[in-house]
KOLKE-137936 format. One line per field, with one value per residue: z, y, x of N, C-alpha, C, O in turn; residue in one letter; residue number from 1. Coordinates in Angstrom, 3 decimals, padded with zeros to 6 digits. Each point is the difference from the previous one (the first is absolute). Example, Ala and Ser with C-alpha at 12.3 -4.5 7.8 and 13.67 -1.06 7.14 Angstrom:
! residues 2
n.c3 = 007.800_-001.385
n.c2 = -005.690_001.069
n.c1 = 013.190_-001.386
ca.c3 = 000.000_000.060
ca.c2 = 001.190_001.190
ca.c1 = -000.890_000.820
c.c3 = 000.000_000.730
c.c2 = 001.200_001.090
c.c1 = 000.900_-000.770
o.c3 = 000.665_000.169
o.c2 = -000.019_001.108
o.c1 = 001.036_000.509
residu = A_S
num = 1_2
! end
This chain:
! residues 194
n.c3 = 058.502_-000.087_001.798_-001.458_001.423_-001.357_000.426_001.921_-001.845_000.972_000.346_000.708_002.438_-001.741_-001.520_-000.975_-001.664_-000.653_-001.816_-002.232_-000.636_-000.634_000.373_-000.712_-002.043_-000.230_-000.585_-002.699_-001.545_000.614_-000.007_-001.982_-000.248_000.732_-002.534_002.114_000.948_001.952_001.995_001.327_001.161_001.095_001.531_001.734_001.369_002.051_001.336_001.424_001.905_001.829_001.460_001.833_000.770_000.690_-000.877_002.079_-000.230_000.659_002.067_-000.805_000.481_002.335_000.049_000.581_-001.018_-002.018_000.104_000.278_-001.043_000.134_000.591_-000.699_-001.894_001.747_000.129_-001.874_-001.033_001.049_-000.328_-001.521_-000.015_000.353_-001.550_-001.840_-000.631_-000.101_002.086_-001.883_001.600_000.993_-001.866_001.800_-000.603_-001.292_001.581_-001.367_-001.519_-000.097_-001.297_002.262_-000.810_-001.487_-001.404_-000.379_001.249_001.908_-000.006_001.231_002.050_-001.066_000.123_-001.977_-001.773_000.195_001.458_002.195_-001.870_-001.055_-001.169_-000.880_001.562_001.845_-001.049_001.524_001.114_-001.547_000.022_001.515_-000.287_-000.693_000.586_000.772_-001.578_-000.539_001.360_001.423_-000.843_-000.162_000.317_-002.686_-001.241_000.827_-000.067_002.276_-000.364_000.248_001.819_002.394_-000.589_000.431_002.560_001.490_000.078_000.200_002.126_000.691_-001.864_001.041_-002.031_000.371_002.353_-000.784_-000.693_000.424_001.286_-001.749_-000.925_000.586_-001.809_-000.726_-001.483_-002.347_-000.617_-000.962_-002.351_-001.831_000.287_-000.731_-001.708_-001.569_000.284_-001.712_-002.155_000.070_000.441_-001.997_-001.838_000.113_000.286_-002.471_-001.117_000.078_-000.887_000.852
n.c2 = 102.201_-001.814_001.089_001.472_-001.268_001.972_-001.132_000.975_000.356_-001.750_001.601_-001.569_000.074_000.627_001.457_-001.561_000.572_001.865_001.064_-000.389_000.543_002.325_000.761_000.063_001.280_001.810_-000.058_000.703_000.519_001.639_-000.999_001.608_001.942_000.340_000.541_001.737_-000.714_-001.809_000.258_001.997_-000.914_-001.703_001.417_001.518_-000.171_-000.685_001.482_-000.037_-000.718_000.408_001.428_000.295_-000.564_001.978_000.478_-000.113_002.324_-002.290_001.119_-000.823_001.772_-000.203_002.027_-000.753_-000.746_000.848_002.144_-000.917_-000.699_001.344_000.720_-001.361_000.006_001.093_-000.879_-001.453_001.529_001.101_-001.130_000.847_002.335_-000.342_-000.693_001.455_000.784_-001.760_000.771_-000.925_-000.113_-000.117_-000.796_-000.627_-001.795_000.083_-000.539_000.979_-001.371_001.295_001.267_000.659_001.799_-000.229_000.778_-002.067_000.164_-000.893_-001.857_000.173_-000.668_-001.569_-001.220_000.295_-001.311_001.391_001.687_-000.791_-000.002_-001.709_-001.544_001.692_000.400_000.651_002.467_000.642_-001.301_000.429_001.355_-000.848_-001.263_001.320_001.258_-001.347_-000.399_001.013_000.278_-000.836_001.080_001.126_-002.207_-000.012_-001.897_000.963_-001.185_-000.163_002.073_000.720_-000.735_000.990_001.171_-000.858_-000.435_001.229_001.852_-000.705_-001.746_000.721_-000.088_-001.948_-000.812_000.150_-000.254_-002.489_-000.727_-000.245_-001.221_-001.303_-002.098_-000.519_-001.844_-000.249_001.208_-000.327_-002.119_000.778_000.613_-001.047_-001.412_000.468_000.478_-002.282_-001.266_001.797_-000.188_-002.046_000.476_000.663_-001.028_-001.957_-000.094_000.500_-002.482_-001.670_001.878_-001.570
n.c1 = 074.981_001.193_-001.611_000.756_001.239_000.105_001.743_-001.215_001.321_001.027_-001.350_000.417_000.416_001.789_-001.941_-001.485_001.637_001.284_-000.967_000.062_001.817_-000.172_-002.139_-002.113_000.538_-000.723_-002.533_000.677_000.891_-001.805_-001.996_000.401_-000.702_-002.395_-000.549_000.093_002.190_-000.167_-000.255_001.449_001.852_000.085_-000.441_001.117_001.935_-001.087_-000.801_002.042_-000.084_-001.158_000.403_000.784_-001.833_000.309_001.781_001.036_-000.435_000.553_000.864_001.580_001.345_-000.263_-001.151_-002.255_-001.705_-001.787_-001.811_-002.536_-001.629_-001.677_-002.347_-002.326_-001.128_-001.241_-002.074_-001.330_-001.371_-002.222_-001.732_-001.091_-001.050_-001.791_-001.505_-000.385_-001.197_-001.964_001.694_-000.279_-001.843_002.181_-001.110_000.281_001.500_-002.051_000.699_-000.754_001.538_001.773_-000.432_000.786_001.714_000.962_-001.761_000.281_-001.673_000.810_-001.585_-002.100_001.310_000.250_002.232_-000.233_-001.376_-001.682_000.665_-000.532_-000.138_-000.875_-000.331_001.645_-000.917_000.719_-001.499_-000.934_-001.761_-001.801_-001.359_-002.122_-001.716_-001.892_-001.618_-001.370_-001.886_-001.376_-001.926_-001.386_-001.828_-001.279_-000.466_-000.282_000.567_001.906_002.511_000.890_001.474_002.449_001.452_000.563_001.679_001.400_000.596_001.209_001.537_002.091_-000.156_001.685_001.109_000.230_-001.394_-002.028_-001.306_000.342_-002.033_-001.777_-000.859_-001.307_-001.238_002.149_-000.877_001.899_-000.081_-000.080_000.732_002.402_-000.592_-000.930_001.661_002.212_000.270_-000.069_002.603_000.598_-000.686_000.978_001.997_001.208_000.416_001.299_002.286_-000.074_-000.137_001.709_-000.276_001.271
ca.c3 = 000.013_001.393_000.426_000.406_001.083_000.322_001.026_-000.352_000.911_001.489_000.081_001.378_000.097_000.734_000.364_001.198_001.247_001.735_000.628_000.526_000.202_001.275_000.999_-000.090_-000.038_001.524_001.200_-000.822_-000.067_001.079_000.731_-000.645_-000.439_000.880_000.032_-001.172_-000.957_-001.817_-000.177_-001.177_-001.219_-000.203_-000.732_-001.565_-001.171_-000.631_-000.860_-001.270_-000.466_-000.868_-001.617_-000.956_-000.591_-000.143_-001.106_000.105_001.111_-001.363_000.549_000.222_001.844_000.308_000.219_001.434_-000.305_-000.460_001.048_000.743_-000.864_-000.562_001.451_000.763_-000.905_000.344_001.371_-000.391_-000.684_000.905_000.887_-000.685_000.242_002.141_000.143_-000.698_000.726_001.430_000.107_-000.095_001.132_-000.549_001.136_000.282_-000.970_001.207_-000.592_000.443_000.626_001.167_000.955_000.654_000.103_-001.607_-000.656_-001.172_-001.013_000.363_000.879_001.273_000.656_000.907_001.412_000.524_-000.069_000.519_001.000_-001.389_-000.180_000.315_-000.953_000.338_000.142_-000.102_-000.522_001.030_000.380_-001.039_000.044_000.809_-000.258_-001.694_000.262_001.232_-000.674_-000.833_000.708_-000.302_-001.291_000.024_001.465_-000.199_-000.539_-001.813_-000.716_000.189_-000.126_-001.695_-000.871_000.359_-000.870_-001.811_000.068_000.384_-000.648_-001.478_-000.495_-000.484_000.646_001.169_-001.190_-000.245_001.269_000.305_-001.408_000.894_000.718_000.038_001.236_-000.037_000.686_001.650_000.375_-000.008_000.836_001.348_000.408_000.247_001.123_000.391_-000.184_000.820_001.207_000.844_-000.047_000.131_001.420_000.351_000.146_001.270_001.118_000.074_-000.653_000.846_001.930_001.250
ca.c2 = 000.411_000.538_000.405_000.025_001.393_000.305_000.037_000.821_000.256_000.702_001.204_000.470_001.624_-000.102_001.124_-000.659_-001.435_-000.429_000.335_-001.485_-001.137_000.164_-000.336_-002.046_-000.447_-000.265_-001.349_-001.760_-000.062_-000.040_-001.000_-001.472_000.442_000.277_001.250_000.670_000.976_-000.863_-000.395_001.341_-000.334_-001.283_000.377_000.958_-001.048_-000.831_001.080_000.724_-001.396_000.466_000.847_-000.902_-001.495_-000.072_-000.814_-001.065_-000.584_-000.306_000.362_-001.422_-000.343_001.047_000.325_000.126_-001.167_000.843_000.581_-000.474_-000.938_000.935_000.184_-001.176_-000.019_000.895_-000.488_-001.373_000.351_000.353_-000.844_-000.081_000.557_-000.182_-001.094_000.271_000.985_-000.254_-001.375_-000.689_-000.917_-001.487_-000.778_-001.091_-000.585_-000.213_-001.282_-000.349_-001.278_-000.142_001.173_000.158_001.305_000.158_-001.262_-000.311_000.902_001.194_000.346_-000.301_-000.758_-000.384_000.094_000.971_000.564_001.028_000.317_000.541_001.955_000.036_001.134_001.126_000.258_001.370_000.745_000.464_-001.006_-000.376_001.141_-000.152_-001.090_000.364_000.921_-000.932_-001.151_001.332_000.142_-001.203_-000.754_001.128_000.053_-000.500_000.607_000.947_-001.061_-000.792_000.623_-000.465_-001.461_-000.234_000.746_-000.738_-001.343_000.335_000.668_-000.442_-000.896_-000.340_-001.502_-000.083_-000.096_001.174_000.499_-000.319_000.430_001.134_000.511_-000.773_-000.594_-001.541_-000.512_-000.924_001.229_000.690_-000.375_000.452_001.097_000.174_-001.086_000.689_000.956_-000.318_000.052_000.432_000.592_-000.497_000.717_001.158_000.122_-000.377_000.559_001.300_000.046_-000.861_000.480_-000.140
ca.c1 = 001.381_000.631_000.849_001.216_000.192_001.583_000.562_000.986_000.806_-000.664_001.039_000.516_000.054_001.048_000.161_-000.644_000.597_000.639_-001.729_-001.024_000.142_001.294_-000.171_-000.258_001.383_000.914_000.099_000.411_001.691_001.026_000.389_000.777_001.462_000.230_000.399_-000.969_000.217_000.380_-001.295_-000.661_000.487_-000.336_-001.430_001.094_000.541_-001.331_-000.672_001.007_000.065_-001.607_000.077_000.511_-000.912_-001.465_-000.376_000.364_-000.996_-001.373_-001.374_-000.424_000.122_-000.602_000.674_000.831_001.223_001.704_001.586_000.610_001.237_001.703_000.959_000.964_001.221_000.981_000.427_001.313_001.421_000.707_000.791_000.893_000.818_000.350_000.510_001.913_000.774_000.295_000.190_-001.359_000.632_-000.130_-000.829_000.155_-001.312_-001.183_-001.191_-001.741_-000.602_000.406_-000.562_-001.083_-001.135_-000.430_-000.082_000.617_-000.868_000.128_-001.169_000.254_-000.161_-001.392_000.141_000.556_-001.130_-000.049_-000.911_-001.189_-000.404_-001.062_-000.031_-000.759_-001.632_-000.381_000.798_000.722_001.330_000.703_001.159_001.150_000.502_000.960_001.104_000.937_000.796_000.249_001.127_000.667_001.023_000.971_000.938_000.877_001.417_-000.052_-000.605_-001.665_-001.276_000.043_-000.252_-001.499_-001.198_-000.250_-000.196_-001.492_-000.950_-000.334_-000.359_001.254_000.692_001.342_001.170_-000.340_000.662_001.470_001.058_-000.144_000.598_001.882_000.198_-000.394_-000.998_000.367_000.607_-001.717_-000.834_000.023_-000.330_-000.988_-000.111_000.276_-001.193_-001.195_000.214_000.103_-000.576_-000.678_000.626_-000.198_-001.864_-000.684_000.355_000.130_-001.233_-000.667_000.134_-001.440
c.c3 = 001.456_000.157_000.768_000.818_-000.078_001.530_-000.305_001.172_001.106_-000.080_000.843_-000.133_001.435_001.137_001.775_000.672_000.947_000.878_000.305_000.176_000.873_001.431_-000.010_-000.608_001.375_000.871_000.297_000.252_001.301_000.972_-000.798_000.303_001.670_000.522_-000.789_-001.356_-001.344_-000.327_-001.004_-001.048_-000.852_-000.594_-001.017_-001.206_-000.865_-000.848_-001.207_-001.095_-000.943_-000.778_-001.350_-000.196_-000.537_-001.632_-000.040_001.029_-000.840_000.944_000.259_001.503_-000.244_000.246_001.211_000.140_-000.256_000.821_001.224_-000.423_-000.597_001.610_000.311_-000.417_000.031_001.343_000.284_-000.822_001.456_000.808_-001.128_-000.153_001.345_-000.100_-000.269_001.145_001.416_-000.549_000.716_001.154_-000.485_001.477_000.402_-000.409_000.956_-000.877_000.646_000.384_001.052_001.075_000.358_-000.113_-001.035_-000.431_-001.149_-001.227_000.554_000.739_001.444_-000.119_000.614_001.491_000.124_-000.272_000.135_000.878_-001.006_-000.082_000.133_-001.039_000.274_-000.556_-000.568_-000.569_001.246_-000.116_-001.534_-000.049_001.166_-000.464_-001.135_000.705_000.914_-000.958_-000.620_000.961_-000.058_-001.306_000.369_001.351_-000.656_-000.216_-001.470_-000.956_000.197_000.001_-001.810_-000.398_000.300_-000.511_-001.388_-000.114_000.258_-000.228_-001.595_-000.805_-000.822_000.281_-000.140_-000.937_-000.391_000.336_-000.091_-001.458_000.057_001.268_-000.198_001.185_-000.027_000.793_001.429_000.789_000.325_001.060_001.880_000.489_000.136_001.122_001.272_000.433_000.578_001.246_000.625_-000.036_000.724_001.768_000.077_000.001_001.026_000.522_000.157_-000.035_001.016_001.828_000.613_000.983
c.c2 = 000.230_000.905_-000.074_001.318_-000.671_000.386_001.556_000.083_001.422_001.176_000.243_001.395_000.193_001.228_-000.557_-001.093_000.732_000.298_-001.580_-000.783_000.227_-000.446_-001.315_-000.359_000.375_-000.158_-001.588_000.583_000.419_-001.047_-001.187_000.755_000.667_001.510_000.684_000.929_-000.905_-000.235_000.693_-000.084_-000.706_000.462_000.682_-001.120_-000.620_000.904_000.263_-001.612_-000.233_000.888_-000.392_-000.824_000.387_000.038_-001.821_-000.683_000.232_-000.609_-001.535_-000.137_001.724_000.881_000.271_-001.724_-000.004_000.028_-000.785_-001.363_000.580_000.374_-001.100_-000.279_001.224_-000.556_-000.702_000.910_000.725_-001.095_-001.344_000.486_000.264_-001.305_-000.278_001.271_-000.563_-001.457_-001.437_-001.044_-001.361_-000.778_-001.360_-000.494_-000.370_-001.375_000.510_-000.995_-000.492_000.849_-000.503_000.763_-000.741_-001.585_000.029_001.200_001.728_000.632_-000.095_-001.027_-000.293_000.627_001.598_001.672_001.443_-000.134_000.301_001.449_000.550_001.454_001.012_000.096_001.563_000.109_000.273_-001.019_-000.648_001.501_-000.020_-001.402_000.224_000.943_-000.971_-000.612_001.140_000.354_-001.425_-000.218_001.816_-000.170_-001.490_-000.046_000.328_-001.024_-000.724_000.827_-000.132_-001.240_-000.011_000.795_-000.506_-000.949_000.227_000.859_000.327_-001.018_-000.564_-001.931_000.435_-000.135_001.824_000.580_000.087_001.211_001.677_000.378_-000.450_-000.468_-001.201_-000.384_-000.200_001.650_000.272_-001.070_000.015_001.349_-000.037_-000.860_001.484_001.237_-000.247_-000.234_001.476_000.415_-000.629_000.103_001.198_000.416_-000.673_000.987_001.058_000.285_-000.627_000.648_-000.398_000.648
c.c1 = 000.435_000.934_001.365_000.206_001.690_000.356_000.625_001.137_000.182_001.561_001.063_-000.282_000.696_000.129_-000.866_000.762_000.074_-000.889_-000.486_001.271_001.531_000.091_000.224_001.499_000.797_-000.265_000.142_001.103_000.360_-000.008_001.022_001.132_000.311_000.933_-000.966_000.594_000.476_-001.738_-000.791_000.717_-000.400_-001.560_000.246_-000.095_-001.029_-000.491_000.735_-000.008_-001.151_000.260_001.077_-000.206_-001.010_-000.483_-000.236_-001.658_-001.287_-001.583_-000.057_-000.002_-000.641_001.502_000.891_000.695_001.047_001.376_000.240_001.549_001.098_000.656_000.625_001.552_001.089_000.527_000.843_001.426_000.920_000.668_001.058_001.350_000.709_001.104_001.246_000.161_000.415_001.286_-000.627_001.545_-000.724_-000.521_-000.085_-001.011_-000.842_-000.878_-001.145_-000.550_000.601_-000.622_-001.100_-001.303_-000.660_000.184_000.366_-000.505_000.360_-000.768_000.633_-000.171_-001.295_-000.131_000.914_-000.661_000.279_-001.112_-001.635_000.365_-001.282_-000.426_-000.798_-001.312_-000.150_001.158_001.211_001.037_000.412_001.194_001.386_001.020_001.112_001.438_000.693_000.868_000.964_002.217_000.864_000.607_000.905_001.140_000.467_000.904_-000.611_-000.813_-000.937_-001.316_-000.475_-001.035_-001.867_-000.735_000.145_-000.714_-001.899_-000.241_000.174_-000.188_001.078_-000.210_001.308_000.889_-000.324_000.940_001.370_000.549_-000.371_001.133_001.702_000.192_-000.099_-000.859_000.003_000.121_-001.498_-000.522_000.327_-000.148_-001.347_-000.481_-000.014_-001.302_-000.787_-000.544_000.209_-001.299_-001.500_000.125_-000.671_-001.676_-000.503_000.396_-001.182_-001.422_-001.073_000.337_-000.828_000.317
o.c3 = 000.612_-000.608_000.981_-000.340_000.528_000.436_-000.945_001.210_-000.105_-000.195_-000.106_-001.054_001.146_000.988_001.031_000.960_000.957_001.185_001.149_000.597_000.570_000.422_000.317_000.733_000.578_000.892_000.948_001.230_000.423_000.541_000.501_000.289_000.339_001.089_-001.098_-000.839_-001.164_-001.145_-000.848_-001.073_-001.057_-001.030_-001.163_-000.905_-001.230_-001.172_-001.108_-001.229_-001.194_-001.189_-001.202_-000.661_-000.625_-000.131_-000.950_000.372_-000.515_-000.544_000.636_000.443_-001.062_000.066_000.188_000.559_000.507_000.236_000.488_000.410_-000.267_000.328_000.411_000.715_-000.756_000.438_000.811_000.204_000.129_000.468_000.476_-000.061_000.186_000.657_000.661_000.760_000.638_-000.944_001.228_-000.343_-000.525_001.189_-001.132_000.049_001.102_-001.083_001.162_000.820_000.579_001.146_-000.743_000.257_000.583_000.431_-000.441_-000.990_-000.706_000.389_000.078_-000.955_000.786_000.485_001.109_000.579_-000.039_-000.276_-001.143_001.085_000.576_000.336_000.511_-001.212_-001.140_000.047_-000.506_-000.494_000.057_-000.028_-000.144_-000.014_-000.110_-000.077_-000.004_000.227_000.136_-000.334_-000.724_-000.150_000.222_000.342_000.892_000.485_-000.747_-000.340_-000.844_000.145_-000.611_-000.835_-000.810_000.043_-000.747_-001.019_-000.556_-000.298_-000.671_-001.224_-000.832_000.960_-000.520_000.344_-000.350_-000.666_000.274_-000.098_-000.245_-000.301_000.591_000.926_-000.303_001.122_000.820_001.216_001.096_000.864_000.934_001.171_001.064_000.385_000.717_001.130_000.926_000.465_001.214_001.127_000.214_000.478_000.884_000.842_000.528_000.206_001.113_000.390_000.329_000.947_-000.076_000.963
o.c2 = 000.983_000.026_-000.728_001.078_-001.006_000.806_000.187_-000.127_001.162_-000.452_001.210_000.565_-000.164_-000.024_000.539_-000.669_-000.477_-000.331_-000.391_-000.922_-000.910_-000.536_-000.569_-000.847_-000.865_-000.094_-000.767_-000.027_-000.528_-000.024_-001.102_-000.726_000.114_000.286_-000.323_000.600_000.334_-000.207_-000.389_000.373_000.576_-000.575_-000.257_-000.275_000.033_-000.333_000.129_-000.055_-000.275_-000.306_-000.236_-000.400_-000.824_-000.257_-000.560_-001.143_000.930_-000.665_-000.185_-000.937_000.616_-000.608_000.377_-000.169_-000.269_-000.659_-000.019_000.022_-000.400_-000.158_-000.063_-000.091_-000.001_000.192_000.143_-000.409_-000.164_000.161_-000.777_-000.712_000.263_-000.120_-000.744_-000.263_000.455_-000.766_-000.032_-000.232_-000.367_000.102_-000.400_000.504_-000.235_000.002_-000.409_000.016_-000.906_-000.449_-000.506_-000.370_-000.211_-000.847_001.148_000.283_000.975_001.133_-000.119_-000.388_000.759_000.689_000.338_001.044_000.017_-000.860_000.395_000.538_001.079_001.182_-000.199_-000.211_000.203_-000.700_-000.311_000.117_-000.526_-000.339_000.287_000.159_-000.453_-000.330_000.324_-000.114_-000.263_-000.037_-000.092_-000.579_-000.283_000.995_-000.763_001.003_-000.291_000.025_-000.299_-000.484_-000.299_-000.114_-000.381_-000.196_000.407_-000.338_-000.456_-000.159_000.452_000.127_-000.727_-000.503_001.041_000.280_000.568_000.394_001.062_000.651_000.705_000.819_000.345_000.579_-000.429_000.488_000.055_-000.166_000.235_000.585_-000.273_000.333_000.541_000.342_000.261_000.026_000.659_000.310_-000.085_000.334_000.735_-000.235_000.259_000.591_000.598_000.732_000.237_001.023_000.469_-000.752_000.553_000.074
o.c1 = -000.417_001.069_000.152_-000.487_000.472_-000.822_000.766_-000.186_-000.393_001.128_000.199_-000.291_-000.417_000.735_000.403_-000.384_-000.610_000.025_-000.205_-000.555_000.602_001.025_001.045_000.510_000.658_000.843_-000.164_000.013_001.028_001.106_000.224_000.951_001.178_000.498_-000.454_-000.672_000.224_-000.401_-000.803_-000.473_-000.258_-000.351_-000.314_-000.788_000.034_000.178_-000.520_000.040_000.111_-000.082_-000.113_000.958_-000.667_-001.197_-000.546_-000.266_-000.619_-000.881_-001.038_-000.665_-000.086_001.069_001.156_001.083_001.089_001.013_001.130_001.160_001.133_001.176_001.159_000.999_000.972_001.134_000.915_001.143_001.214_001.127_000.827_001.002_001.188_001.034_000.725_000.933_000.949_-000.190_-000.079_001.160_-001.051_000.304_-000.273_-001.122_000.494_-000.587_-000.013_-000.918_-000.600_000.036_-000.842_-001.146_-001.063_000.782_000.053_000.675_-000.260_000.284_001.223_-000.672_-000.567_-000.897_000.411_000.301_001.230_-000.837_-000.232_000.218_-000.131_000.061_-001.102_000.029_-000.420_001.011_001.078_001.121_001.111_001.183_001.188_001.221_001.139_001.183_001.187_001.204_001.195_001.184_000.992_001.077_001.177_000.640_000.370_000.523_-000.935_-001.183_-000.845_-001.122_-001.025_-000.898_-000.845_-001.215_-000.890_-000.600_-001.000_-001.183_-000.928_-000.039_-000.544_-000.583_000.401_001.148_001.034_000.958_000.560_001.041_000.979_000.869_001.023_000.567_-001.113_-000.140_-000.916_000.094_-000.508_-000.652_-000.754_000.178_-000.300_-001.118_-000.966_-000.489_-000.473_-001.097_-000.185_-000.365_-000.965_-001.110_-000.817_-000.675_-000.937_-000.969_-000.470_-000.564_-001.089_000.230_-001.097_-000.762
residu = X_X_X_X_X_X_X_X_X_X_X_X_X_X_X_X_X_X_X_X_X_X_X_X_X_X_X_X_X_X_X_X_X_X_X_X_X_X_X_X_X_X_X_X_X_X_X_X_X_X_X_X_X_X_X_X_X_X_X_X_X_X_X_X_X_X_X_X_X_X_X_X_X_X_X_X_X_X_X_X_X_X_X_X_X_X_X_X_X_X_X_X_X_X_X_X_X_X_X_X_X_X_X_X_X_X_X_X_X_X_X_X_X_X_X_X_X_X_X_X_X_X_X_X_X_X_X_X_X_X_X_X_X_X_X_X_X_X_X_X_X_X_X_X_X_X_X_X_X_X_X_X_X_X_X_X_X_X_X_X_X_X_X_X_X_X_X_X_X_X_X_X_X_X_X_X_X_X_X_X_X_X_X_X_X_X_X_X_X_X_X_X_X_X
num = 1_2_3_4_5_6_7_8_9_10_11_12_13_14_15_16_17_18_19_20_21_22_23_24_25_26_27_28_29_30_31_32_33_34_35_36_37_38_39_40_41_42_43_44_45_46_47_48_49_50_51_52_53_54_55_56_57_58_59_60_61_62_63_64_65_66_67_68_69_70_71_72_73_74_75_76_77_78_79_80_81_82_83_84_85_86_87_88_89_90_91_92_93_94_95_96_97_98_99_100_101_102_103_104_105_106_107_108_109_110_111_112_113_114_115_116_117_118_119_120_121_122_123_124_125_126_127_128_129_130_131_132_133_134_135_136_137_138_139_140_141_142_143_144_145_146_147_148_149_150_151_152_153_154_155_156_157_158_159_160_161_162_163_164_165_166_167_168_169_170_171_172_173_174_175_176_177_178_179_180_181_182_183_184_185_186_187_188_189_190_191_192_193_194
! end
């Protein structure tokens, strides 16, 4: 007769989130939103969001998964909402395949490349490098900071991105052209000092 081992389902215990998992939610939300007080919000919200789900959490992701995907998904509704409240400027349409910086796919240019960076080695210079880029995406415009953190730190595609932020394609691809070029200045400037 074979045995069978039922899966039991896993508990949340809501009274240990902000003990194990507060810290680690707002050091994910404050480099996206770049304020610490929507940031503590934004963790608020996740937790109140969890309790009230939590008949709904049946142990299949761990629990700190959990709340992290419920934070992400507070992140996209904040800049969602950023998004009706801001008037969205209309932008001159950008072909990519005309552009020099970038190739048809959105990558660099062969020939126009970034400087090597030369990736950080030690704990020291991976922290200095993070906080350089850190500032750089925080010394963009409003919206191109919008568009570069969805794009890269929440992994958004660009039809994601546009219906999220309420933004035509051609809008989303000269803002993020945008970004990249400044951002890609500002880290040589700042990163690469000989």
């Amino acid at each position: 007769m074979p045995l069978t081992m039922e899966k039991q389902a896993i508990k949340a215990n809501p009274h240990k989130w902000l003990e194990l998992y507060g810290d680690m939610l707002y050091q994910y939300a404050l480099p996206r939103v770049n304020d610490s007080v929507i940031a503590e919000d934004l963790v608020q919200d996740t937790f109140l969001s969890a309790l009230k789900g939590l008949d709904g959490y049946k142990g299949e992701a761990s629990e700190k998964n959990w709340l992290f995907t419920i934070l992400k998904n507070k992140i996209i509704d904040y800049y969602r909402k950023k998004a009706t409240e801001q008037a969205v400027m209309t932008m001159p349409d950008l072909k990519l395949m005309d552009d020099e910086w970038f190739n048809e796919e959105g990558s660099w240019a062969e020939n126009k490349m970034p400087k090597d960076w030369q990736a950080a080695d030690n704990p020291v210079e991976k922290k200095e490098i993070q906080k350089i880029i850190n500032w750089c995406k925080d010394h963009l415009k409003e919206l191109q900071q919008h568009v570069f953190t969805l794009k890269y730190m929440e992994d958004l595609n660009s039809d994601e991105i546009c219906k999220v932020l309420k933004i035509s394609s051609s809008n989303y691809w000269v803002l993020i052209h945008r970004a990249r070029l400044q951002m890609r200045d500002c880290v040589e400037k700042y990163w690469l000092k000989n």
